[in-house]
MMTF fields as JSON, N, C-alpha, C and O atoms, coordinates in Angstrom:
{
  "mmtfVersion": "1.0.0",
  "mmtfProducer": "UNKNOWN",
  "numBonds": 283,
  "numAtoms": 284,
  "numGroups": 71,
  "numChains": 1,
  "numModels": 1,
  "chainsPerModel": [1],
  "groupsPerChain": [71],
  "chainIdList": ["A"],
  "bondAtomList": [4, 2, 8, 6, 12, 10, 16, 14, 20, 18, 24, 22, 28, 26, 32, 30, 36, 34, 40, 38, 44, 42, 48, 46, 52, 50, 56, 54, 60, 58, 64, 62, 68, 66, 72, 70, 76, 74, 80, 78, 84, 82, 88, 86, 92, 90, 96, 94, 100, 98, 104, 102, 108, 106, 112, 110, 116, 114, 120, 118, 124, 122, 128, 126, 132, 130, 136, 134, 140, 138, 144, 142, 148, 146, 152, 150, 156, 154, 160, 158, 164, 162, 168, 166, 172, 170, 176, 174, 180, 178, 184, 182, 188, 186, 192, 190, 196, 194, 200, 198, 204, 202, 208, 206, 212, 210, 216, 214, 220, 218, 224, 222, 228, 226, 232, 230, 236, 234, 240, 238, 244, 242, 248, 246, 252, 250, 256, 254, 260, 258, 264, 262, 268, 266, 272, 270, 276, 274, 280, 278],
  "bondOrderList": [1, 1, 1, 1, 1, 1, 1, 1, 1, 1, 1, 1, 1, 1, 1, 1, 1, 1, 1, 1, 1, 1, 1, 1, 1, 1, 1, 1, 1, 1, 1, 1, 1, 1, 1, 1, 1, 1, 1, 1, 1, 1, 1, 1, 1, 1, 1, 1, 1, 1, 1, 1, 1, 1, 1, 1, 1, 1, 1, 1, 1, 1, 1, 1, 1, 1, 1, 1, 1, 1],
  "groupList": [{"groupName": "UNK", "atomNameList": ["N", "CA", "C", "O"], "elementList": ["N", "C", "C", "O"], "formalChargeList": [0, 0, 0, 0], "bondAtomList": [1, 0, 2, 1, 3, 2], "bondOrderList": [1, 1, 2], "singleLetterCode": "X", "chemCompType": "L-PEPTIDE LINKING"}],
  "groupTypeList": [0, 0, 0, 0, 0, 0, 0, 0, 0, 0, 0, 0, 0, 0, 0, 0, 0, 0, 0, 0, 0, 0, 0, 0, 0, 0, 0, 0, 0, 0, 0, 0, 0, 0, 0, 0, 0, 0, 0, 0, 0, 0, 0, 0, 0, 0, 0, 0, 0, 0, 0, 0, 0, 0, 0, 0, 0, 0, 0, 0, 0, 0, 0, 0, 0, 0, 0, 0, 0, 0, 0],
  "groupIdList": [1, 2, 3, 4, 5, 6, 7, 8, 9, 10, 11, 12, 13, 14, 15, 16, 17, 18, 19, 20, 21, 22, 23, 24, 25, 26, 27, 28, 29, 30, 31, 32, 33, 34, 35, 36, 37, 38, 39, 40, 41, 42, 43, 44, 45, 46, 47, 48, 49, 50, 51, 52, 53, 54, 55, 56, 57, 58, 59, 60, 61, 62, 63, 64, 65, 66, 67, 68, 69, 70, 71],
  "secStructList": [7, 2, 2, 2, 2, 2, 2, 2, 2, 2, 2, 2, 2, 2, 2, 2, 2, 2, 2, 2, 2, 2, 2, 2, 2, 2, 2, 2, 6, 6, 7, 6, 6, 2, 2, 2, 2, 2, 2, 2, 2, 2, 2, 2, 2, 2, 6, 6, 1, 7, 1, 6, 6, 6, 6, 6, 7, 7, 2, 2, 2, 2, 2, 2, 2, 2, 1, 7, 7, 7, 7],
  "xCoordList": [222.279, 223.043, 222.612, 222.351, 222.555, 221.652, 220.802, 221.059, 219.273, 218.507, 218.773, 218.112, 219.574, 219.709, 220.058, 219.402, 221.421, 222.035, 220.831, 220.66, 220.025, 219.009, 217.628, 217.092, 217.738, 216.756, 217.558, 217.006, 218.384, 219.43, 219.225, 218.616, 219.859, 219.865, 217.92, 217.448, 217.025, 215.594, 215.782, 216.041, 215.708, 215.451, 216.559, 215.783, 217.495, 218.247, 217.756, 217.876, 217.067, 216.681, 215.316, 214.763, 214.636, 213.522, 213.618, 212.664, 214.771, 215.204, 215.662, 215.171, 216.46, 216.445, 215.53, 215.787, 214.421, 213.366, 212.602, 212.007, 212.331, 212.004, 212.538, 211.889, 213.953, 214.919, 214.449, 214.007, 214.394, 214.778, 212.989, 212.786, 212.128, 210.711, 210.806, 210.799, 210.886, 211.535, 212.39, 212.036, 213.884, 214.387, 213.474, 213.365, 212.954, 212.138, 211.008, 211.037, 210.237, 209.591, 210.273, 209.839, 211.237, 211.884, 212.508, 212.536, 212.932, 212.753, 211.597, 211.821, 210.466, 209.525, 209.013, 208.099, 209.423, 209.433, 210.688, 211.194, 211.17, 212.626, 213.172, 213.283, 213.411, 214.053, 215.606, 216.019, 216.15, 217.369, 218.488, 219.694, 218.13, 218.942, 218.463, 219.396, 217.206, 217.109, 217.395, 217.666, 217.38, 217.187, 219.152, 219.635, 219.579, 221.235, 220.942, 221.181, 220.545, 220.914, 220.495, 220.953, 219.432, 218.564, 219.533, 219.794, 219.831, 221.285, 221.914, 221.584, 222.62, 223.603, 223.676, 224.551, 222.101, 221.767, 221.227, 221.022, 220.914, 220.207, 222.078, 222.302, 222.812, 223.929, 224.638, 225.306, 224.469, 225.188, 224.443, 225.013, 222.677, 222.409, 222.402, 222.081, 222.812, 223.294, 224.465, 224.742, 225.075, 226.453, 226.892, 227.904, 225.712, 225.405, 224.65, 224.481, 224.196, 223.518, 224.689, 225.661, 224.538, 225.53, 225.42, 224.821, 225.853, 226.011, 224.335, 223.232, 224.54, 222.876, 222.115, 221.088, 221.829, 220.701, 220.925, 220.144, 221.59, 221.582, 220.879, 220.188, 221.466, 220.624, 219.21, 218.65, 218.446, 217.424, 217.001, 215.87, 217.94, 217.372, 216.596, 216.975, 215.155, 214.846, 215.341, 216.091, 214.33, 215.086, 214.973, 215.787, 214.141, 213.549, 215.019, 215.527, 215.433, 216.587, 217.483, 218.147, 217.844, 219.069, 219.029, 219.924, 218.244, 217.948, 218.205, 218.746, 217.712, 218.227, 219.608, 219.995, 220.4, 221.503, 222.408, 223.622, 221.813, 222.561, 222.727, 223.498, 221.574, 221.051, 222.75, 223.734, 222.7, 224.183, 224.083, 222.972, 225.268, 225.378, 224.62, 223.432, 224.652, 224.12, 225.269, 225.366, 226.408, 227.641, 228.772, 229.749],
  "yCoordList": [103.185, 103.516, 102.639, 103.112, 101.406, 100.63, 101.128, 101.426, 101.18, 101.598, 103.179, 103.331, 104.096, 105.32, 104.497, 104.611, 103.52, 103.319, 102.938, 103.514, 101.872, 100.893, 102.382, 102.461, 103.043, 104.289, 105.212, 105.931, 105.096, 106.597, 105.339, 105.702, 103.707, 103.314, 103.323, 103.679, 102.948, 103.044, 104.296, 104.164, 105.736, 107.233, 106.826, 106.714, 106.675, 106.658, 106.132, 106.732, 104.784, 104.105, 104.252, 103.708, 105.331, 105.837, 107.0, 107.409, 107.881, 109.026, 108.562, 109.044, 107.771, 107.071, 106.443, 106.468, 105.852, 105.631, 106.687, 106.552, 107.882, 109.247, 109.791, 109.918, 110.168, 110.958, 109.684, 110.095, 108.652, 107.921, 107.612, 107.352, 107.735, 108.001, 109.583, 109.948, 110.24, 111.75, 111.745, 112.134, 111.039, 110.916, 110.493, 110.939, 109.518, 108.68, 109.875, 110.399, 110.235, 111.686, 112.875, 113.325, 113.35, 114.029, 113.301, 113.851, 111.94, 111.985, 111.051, 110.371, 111.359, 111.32, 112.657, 112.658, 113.687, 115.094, 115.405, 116.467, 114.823, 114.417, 116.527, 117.464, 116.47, 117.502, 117.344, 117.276, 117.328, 116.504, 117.569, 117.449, 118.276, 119.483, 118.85, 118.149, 118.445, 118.238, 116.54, 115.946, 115.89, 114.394, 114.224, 113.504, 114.982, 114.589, 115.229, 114.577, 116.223, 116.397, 115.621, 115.635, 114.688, 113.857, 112.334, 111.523, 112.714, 111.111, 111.643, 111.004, 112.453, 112.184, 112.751, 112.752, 113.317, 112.927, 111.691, 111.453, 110.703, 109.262, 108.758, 108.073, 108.841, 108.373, 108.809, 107.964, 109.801, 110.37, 109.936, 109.859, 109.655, 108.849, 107.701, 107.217, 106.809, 105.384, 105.092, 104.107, 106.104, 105.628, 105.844, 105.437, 106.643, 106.653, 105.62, 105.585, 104.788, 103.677, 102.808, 102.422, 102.631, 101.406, 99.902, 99.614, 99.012, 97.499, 97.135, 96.953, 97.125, 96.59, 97.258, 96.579, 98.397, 98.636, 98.118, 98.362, 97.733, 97.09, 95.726, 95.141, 95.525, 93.596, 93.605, 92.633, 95.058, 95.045, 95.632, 96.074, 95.591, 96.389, 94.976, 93.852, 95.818, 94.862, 95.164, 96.024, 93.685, 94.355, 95.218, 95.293, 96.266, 97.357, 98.475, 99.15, 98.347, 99.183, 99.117, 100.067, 97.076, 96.891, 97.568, 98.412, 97.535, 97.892, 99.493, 99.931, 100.473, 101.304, 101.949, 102.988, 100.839, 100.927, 100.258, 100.404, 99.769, 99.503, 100.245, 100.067, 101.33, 101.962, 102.558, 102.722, 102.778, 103.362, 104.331, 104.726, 105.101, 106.725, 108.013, 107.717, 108.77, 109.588, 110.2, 110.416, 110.487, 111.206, 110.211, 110.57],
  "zCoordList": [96.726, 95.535, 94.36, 93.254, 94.639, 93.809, 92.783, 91.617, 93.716, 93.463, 92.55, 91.522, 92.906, 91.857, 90.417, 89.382, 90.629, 89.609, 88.57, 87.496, 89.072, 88.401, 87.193, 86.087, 88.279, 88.151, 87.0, 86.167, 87.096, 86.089, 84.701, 83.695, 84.799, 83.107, 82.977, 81.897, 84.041, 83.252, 82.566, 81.37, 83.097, 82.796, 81.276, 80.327, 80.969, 80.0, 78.838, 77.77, 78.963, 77.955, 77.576, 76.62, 78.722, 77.913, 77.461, 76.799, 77.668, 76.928, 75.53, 74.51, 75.517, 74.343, 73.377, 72.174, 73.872, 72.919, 72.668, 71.598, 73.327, 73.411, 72.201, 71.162, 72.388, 70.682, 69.846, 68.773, 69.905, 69.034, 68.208, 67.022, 69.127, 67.859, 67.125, 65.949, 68.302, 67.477, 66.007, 64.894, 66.553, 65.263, 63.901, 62.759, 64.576, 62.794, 62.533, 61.419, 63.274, 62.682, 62.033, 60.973, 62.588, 61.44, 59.759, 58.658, 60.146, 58.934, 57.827, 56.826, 58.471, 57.881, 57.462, 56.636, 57.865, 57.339, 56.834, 57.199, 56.215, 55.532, 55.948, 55.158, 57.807, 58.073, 58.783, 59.941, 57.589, 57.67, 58.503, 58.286, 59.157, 60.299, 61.064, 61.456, 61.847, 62.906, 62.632, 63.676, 61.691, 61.753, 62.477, 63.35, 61.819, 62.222, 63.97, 64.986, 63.94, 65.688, 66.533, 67.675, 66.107, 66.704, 67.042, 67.93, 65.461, 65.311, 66.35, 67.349, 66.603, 67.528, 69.055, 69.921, 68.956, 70.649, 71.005, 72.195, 69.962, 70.822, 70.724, 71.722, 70.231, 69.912, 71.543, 72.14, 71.973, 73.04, 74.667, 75.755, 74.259, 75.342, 75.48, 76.565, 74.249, 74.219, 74.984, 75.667, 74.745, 74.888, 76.64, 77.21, 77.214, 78.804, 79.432, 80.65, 78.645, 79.486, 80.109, 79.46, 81.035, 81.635, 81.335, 80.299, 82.001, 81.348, 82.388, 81.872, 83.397, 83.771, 83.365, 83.399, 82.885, 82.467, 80.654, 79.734, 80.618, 78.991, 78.793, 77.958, 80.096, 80.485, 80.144, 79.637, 80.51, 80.084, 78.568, 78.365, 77.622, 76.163, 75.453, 75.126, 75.421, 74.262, 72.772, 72.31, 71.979, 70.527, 70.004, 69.083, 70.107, 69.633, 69.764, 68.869, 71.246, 71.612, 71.021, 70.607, 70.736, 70.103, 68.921, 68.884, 67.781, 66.513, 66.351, 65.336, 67.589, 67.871, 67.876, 67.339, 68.807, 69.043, 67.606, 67.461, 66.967, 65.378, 64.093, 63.15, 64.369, 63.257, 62.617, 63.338, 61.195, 60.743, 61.233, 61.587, 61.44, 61.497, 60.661, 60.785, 60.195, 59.225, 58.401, 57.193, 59.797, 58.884, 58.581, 57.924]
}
């Protein structure tokens, strides 16, 4: 069980850096429909990471996890 748990926050926090280069490409194509859906699917897989797999966010994630909202 461990081992899933450990395995589900990795898969999470690279789904998260996944939307989250996505996000900054849309709005570098300032496509501000998809830039908000983007906001609030990295917003919705943040908020699924658990506490050990947080142990491992670097800063890149944290900065991630700070960005303001859009709405």
């Amino acid at each position: 069980m461990k081992i899933e748990t450990d395995d589900r926050g990795k898969e999470l926090l690279a789904l998260a850096r996944l939307v989250a280069f996505a996000l900054e490409s849309a709005k570098s194509l300032d496509a501000e429909v998809v830039e908000f859906c983007l906001d609030k699917a990295l917003r919705a897989v943040l908020d699924q990471i658990d506490d050990p797999a947080r142990m491992t966010l670097t800063a890149n994630d944290i900065t991630l996890m700070n960005r303001s909202p859009l709405c």
